[in-house]
C-alpha positions in Angstrom: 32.7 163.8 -135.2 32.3 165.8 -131.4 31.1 169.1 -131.9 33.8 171.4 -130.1 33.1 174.0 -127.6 34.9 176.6 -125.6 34.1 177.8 -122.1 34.6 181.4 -121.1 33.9 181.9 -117.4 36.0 183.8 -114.8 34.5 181.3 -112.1 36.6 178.1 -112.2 34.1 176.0 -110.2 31.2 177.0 -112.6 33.8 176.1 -115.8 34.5 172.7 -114.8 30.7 172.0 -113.6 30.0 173.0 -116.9 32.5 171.0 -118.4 31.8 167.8 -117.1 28.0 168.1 -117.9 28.9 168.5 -121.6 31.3 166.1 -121.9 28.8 163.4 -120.6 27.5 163.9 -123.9 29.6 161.9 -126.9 28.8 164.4 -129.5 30.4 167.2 -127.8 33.8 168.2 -127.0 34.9 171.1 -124.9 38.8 171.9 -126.6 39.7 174.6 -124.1 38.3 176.9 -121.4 39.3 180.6 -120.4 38.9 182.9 -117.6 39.1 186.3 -118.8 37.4 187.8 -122.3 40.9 188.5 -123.8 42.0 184.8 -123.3 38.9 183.6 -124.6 38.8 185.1 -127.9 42.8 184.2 -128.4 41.3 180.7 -127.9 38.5 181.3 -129.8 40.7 182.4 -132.9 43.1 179.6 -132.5 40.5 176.3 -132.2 37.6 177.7 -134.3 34.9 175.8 -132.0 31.4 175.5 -133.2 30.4 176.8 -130.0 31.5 179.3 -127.7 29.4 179.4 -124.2 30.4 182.7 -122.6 29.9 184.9 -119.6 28.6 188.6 -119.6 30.5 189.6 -117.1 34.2 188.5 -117.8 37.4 190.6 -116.9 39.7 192.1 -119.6 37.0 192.0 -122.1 33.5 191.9 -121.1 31.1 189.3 -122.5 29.7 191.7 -124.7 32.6 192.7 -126.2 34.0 189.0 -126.7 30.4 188.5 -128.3 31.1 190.9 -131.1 34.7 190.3 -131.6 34.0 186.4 -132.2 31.4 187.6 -134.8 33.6 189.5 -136.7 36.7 187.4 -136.7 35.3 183.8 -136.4 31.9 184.0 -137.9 31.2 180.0 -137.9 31.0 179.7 -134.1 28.1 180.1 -132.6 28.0 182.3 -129.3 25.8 181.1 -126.2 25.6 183.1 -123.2 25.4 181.6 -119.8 24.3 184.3 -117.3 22.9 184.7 -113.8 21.2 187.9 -115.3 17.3 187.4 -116.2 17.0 191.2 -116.8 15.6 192.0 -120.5 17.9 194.7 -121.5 20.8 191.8 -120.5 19.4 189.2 -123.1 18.3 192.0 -125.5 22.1 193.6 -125.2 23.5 189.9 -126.2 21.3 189.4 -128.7 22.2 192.7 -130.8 26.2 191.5 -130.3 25.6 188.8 -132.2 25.2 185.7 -129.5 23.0 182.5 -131.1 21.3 182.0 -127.5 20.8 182.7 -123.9 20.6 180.3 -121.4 20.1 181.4 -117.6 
């Protein structure tokens, strides 16, 4: 069985790049995809993905803020971040909301 995944990026060309990369990969599945943090943890809460790979800075909800909210309310997905920003207190700041990783 595909491990599923959601996307939450507010840049369309970066959501479908990183779409296609993991669904070149059998195991995984991406089961929807979301532009804004508000849209993203409605999706969250309705498929229950394994995985959530999410943007800091998303519209409507920042990334942070998604990060917590999936922690509370959907505790068995795990919460990547996929950011531009190398900056310490960025990663640190997504770390202590409750994301698994950090992947630049």
């Amino acid at each position: 069985m595909a491990a599923t995944i959601v996307l939450v990026e507010d840049h369309e060309l970066l959501r479908r790049g990183t779409q296609q990369a993991i669904e070149a990969d059998a195991t995984l599945r991406v089961v929807g995809e979301a532009g804004d943090g508000e849209a993203g943890l409605k999706l969250i809460q309705r498929e229950l993905p394994d995985l959530a790979i999410v943007d800091l800075g998303l519209p409507r909800l920042s990334g942070f803020e998604l990060i917590q909210q999936v922690v509370l309310l959907v505790p068995c997905c795990r919460i990547i971040v996929l950011s531009q920003h190398a900056e310490l207190n960025m990663v640190d700041a997504a770390f202590r909301a409750g994301a698994s990783g950090y992947l630049l």
